[in-house]
Backbone bond lengths (Angstrom), bond angles and torsions (degrees), N, CA, C in turn:
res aa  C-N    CA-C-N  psi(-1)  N-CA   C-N-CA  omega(-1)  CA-C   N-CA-C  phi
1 X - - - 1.461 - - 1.530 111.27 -
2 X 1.365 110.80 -30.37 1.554 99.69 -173.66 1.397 119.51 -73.61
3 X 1.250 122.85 -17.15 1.593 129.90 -175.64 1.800 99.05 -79.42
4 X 0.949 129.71 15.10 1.547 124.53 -152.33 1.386 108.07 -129.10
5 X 1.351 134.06 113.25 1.130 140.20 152.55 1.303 128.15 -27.37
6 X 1.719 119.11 114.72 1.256 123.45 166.57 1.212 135.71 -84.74
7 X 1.811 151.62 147.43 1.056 144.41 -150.55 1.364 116.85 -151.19
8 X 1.328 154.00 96.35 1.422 151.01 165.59 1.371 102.03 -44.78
9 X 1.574 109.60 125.14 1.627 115.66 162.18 0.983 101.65 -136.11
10 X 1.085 123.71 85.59 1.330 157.06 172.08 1.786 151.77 -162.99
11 X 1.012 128.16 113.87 1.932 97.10 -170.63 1.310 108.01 -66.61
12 X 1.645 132.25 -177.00 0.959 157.15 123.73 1.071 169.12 166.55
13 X 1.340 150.14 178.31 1.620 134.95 -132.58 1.438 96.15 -119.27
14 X 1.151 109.26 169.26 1.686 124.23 152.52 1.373 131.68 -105.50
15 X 1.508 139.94 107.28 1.209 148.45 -152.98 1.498 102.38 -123.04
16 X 1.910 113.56 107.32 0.996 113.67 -152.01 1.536 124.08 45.87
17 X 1.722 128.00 -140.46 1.303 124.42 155.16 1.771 131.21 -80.09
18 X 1.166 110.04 24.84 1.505 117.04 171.88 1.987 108.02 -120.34
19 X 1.348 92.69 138.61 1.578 111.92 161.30 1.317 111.78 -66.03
20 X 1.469 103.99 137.87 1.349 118.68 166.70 1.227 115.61 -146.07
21 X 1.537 104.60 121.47 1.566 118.07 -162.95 1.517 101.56 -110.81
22 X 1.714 99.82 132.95 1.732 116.92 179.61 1.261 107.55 -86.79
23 X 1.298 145.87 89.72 1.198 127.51 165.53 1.381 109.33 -101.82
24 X 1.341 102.86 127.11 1.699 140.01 167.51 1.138 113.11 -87.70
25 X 1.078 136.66 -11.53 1.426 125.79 -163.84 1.268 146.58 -148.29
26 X 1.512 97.86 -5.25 2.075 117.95 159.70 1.096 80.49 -75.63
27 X 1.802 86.14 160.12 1.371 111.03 138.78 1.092 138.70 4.78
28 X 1.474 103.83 -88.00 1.760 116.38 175.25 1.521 119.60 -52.99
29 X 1.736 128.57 -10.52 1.165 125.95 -149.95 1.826 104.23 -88.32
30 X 1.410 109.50 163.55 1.025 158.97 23.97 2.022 117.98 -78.72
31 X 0.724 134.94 91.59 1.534 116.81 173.15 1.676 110.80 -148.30
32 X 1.153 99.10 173.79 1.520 105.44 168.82 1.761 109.75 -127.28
33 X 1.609 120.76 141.07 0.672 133.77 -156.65 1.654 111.94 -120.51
34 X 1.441 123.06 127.31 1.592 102.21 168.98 1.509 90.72 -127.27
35 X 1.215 110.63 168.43 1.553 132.27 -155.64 1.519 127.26 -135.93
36 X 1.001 135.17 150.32 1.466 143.68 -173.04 1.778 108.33 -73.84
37 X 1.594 114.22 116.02 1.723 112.92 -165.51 1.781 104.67 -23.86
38 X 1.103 128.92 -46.45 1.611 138.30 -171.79 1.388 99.53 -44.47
39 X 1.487 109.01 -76.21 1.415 126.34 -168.35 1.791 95.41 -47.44
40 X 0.875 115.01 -71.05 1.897 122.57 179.73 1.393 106.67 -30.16
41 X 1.863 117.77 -35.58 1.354 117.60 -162.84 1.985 93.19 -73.72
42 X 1.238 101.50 -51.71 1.636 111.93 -167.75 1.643 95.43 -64.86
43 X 1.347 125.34 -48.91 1.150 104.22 -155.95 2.022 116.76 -78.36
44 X 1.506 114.90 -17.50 1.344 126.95 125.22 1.055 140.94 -29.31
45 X 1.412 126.30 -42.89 1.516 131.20 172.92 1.287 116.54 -84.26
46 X 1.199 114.39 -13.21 1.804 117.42 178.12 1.399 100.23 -78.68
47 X 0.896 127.43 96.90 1.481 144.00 167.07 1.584 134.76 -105.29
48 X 1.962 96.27 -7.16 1.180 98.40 155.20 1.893 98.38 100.05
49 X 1.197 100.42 -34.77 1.683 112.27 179.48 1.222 121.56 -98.67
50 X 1.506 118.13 -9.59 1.449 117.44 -152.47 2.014 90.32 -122.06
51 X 1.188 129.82 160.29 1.265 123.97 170.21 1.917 108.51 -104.44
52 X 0.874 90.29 163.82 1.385 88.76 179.45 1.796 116.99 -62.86
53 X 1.034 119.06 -46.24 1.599 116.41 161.93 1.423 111.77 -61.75
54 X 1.374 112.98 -31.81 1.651 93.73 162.80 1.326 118.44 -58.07
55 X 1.428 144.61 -21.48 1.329 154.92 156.25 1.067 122.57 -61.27
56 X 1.557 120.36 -47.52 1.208 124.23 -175.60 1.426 96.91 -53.17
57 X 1.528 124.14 -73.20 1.535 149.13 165.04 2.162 100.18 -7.51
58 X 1.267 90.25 -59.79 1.508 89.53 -160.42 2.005 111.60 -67.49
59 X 1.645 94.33 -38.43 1.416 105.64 157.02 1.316 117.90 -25.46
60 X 1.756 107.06 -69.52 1.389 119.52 -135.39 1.598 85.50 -103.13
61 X 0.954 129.36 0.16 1.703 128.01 141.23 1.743 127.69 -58.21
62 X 1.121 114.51 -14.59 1.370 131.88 -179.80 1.694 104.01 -98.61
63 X 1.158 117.39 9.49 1.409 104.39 172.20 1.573 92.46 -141.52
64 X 1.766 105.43 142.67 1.281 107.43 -167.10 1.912 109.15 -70.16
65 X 1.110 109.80 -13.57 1.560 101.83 -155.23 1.621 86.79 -91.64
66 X 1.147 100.06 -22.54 1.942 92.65 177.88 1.974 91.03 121.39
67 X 1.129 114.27 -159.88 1.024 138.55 -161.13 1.813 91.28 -77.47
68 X 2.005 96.43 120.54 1.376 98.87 171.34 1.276 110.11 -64.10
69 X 1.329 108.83 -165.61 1.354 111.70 162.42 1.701 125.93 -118.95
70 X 1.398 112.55 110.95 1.281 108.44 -166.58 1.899 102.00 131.38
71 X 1.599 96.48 -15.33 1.414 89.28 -174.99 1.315 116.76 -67.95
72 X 1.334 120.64 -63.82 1.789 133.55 171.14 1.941 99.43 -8.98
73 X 1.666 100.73 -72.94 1.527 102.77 -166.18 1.434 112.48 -67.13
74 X 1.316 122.46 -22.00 1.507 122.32 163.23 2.020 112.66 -52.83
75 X 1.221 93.92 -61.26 1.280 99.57 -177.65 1.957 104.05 -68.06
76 X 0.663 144.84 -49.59 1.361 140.76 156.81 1.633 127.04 -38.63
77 X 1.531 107.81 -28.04 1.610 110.50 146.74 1.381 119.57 -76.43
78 X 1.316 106.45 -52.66 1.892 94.97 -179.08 1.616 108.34 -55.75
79 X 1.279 117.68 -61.33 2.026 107.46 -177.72 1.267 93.00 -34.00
80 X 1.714 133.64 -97.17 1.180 139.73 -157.83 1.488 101.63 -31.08
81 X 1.573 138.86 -60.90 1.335 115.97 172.42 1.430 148.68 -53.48
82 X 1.347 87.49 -2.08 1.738 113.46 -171.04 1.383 105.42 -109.03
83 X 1.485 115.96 -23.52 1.280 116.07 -177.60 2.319 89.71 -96.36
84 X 1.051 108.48 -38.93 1.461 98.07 171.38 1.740 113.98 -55.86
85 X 0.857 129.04 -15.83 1.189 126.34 -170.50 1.471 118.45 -84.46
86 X 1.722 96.67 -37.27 1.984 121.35 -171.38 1.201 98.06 88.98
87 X 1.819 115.78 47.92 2.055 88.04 157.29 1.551 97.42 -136.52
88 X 1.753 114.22 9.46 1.748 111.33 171.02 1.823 90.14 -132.39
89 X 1.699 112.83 136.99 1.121 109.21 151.49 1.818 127.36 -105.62
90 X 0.793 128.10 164.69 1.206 121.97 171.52 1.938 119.11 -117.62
91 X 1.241 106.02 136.29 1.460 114.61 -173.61 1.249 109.13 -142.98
92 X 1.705 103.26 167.80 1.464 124.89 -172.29 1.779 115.89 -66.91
93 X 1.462 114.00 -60.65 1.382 119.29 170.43 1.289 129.74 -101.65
94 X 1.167 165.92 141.50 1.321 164.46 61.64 1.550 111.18 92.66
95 X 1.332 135.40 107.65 1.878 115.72 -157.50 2.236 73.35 -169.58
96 X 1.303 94.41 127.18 1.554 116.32 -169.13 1.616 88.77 -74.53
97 X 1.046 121.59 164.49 1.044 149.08 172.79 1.664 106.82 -61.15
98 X 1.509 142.45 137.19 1.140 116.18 135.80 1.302 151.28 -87.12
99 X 1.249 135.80 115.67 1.003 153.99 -137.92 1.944 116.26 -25.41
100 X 1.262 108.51 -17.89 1.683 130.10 -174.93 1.291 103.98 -88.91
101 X 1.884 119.91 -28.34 1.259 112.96 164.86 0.924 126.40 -98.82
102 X 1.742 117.80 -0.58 1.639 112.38 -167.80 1.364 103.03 -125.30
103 X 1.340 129.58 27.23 1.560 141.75 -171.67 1.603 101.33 -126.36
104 X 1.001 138.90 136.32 1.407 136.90 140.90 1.987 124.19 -14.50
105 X 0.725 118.73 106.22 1.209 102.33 -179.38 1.936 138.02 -82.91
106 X 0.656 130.97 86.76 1.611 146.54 -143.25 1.311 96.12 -82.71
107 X 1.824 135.66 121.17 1.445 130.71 148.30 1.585 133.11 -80.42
């Protein structure tokens, strides 16, 4: 998983200081979804450009001792739950965001 490109497929807004994601289009959809600060961090960083160890990396830059331990597989459950859900995909190469998922979304 870590060599693998992450992807938001999903829109969404900010309400007050929490994310709120529109998904239209898994499975599970019509609904809106809000999320635990973690989940918000991953589902933000999928930008489509970055790989998932590029995240892990940027994470485990925010703590002085370096990379806890336990973080990698933490963050490797939340993607996989986010990608179980239908609002992160994961892929082989590098593919920008389109602009409906990587913009704020305004009604």
């Amino acid at each position: 998983m870590n060599d693998k490109y992450f992807s938001r497929t999903a829109c969404w807004h900010k309400l007050e200081d929490r994310l709120v994601v529109h998904d239209s289009s898994s499975p599970l959809a019509p609904r809106m979804i809000t999320m635990e600060p973690w989940y918000e961090v991953a589902f933000m960083a999928a930008d489509g450009e970055h790989t998932i160890d590029d995240f892990v990396n940027h994470m485990s830059a925010q703590y002085e001792g370096g990379e806890p331990d336990g973080l990698r597989q933490q963050i490797h459950e939340i993607v996989s739950t986010l990608i179980d859900e239908g609002i992160l995909r994961i892929h082989d190469e590098a593919q920008p965001l389109p602009v409906y998922y990587a913009e704020e979304y305004f009604e």
